[in-house]
NUVOMI-317941 format. One record per residue (C-alpha): x, y, z; residue in three letters. Coordinates in steps of 0.25 Angstrom, whole numbers, plus 2048, in hexadecimal, padded with zeros to 3 digits. Example, Ala and Ser with C-alpha at 12.3 -4.5 7.8 and 13.67 -1.06 7.14 Angstrom:
2
8317EE81FALA8377FC81DSER
This chain:
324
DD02A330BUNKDC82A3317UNKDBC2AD318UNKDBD2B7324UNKDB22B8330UNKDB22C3339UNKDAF2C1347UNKDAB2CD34FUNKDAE2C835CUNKDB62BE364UNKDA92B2366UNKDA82A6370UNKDA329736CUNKDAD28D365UNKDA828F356UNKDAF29D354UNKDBC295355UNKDB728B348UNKDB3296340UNKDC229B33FUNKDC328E337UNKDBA29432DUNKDBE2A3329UNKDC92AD32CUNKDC12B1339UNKDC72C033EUNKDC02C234DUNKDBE2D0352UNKDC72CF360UNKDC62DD366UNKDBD2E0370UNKDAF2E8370UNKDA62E5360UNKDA92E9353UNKDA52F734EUNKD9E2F8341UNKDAB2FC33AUNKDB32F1341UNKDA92E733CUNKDA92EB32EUNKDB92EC330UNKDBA2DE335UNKDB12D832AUNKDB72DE31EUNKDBA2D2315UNKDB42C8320UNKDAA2BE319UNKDA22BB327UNKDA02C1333UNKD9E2BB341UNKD972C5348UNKD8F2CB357UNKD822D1357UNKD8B2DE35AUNKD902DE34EUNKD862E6342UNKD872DD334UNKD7F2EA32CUNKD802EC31EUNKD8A2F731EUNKD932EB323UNKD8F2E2318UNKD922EA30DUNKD9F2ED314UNKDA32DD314UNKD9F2D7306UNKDA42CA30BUNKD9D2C7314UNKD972BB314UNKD912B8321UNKD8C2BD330UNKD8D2B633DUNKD872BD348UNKD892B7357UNKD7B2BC359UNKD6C2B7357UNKD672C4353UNKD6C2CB349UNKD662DA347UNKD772DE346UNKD772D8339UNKD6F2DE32DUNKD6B2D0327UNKD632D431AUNKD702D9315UNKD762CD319UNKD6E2C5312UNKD6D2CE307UNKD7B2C9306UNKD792BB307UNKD812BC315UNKD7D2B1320UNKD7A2B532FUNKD7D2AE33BUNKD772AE347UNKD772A6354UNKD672A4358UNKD6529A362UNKD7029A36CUNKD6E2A6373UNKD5E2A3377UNKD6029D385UNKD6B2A8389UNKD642B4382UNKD572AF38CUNKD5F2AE398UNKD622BB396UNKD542C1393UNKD4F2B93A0UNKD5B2BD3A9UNKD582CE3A4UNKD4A2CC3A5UNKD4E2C63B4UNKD582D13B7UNKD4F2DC3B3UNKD422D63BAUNKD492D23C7UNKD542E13C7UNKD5F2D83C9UNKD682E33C2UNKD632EF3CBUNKD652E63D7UNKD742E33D3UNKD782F03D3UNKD6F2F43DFUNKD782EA3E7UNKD842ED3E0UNKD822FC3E3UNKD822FB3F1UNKD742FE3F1UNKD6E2F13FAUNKD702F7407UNKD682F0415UNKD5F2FE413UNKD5A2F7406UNKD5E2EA408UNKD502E4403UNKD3F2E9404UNKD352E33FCUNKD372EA3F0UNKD482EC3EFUNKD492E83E0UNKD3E2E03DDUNKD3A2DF3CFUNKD322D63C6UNKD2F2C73C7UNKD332BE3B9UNKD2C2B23BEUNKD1D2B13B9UNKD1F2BF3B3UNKD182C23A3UNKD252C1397UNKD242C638BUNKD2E2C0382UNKD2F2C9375UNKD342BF36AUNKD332AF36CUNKD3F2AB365UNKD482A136CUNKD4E2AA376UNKD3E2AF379UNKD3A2A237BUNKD4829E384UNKD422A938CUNKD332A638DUNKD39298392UNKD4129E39CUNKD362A739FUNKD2D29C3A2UNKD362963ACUNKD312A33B5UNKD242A13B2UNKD222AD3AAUNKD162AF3A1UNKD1D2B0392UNKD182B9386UNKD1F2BA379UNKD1D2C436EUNKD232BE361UNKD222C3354UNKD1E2B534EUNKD162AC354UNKD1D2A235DUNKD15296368UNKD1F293373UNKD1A28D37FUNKD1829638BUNKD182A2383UNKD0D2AB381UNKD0C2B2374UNKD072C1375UNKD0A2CE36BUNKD152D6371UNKD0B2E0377UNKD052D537FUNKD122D3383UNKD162DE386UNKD092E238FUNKD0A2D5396UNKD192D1399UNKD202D43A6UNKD2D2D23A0UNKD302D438FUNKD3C2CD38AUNKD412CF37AUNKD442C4371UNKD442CA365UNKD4E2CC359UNKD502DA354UNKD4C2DE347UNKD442E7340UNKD362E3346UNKD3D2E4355UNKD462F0358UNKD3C2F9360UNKD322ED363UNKD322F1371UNKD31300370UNKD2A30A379UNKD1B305375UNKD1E2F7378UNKD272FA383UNKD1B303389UNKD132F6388UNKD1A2EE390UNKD162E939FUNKD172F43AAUNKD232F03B2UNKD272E43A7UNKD362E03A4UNKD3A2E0396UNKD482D7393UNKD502D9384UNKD592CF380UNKD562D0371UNKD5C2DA36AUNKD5C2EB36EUNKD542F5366UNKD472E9367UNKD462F1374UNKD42303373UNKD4E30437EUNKD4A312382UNKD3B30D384UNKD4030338CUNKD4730C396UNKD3C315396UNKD3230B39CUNKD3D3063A5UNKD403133A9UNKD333183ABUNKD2F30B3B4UNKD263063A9UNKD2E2F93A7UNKD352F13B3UNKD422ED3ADUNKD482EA39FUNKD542DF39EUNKD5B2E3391UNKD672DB38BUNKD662E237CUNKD662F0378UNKD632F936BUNKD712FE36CUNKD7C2F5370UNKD842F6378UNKD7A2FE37FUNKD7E30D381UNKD7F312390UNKD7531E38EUNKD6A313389UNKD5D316394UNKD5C307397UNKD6B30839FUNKD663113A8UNKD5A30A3AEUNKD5C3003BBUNKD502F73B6UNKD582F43A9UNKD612E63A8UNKD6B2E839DUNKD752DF397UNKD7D2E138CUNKD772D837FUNKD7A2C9387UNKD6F2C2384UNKD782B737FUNKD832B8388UNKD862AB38DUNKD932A538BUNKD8C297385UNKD8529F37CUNKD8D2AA376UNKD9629F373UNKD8B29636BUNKD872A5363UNKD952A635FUNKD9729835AUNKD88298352UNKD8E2A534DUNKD9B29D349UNKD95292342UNKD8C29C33BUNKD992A3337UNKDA0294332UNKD9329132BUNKD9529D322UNKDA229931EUNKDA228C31CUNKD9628E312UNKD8B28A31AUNKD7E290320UNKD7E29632CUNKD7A28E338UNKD7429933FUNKD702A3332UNKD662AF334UNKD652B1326UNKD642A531FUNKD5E2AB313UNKD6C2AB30EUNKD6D29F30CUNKD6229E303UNKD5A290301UNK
């Protein structure tokens, strides 16, 4: 008999359709994600589970599902999954690292461009009706600040850091990094994140959340930062003190923030970051690209036919698992 696999949304790319050959694969079709109850619902009996970083794999939902025998997470990081206990549990987790570097930095560089240059203010400005021949243009209609040959601070120097400080240097920015080890990359300036900090015209986060980064930024570090600097998040939310940010924003400290990732997603209405015209949001789509959401869910596929075909995960976070 073959072992059931829960998807818990409806994925692009070509491997999803080869992984049916594998399991008794049962797709969660309706619209909008899973709640917590429905997860646990849809897993009962299942032996692995195909999964979004919107989905929480906790322990409550473990011991809920005995036989569960793997996790495969269309995501790179995976603070929604509690991975001691699966690995505790001898259970393998997927991920898809890699894929999503180039897209994640194009979006870090388009926010940090967006903020920097007010492109969203001066959309709806026109869009309003607002651009009248009484204001049609003066020397300081919606100036803002100059990326190229500006100071930026890349907080994490992983590969979608480093895809940024690449892109950053084809505007001739100064780069800076903050890492938590050390790491040599040409055209990157090593610095401790206060230096940082004090120094950058514009801050973009590259780090994962875990225990050692929720509340990195916070209002001590925020208060640190460059009068008049741009910070850009494409990392994960809660790296990020959201009501310090707004705060400084608010209070004309900082210039701008560009902010792709919240603490709470999705973000409520009555967050302080919504209501300030100098904020670019976007709703957690770092990776969204049509090529390369399709290349996530096929490494999440073939981390998923791995599992059930006996054989080590291609893209495992936990290899430990495995033992050896």
């Amino acid at each position: 008999m073959p072992k059931k696999v829960l998807v818990t949304h409806q994925l692009p790319g070509e491997r999803i359709r080869e992984l049916s050959r594998y399991c008794e694969m049962n797709v969660w079709m309706d619209t909008g994600l899973l709640s917590a109850e429905a997860l646990r619902e849809e897993l009962a009996g299942c032996h692995g589970l195909l999964c979004l970083l919107t989905d929480r794999v906790d322990r409550e939902l473990l011991d809920a599902v005995p036989t569960l025998e793997f996790v495969s997470s269309m995501s790179v990081g995976v603070d929604h999954v509690d991975v001691d206990a699966l690995t505790a549990r001898g259970i393998a987790l997927g991920h898809t690292p890699g894929v999503l570097v180039d897209t994640t930095a194009d979006t870090a560089m388009a926010l940090m461009l967006a903020a920097a240059r007010r492109v969203v203010e001066a959309d709806h400005f026109v869009r309003m009706g607002n651009w009248t021949p009484q204001n049609a243009w003066a020397p300081d209609f919606f100036t803002g600040k100059d990326v190229s040959g500006a100071t930026l601070g890349i907080i994490g120097l992983g590969d979608i850091g480093q895809a940024v400080a690449r892109r950053a240097a084809g505007f001739g920015m100064e780069v800076l990094a903050w890492n938590r080890s050390p790491r040599e990359v040409a055209g990157v300036t090593m610095v401790t994140l206060e230096e940082l900090l004090a120094r950058s015209d514009f801050v973009s986060v590259h780090v994962a959340l875990n225990d050692g980064t929720r509340g990195l930024l916070d209002k001590k570090r925020i208060a640190l930062m460059k009068a008049d600097s741009v910070l850009v998040n494409t990392a994960r939310g809660g790296i990020v003190d959201e009501a310090a940010l707004a705060a400084a924003l608010s209070s004309g400290r900082l210039a701008a923030a560009g902010i792709d990732v919240f603490e709470r997603e999705p973000v409520a209405m009555d967050n302080p970051l919504l209501a300030l015209p100098n904020v670019v949001v976007a709703p957690h789509i770092g990776s969204a690209s049509i090529r390369t959401r399709a290349r996530m869910a096929d490494v999440a596929a073939d981390n998923a036919i791995a599992a059930l075909t006996g054989e080590r995960m291609p893209c495992c976070f936990n290899p430990e698992v495995y033992g050896g």
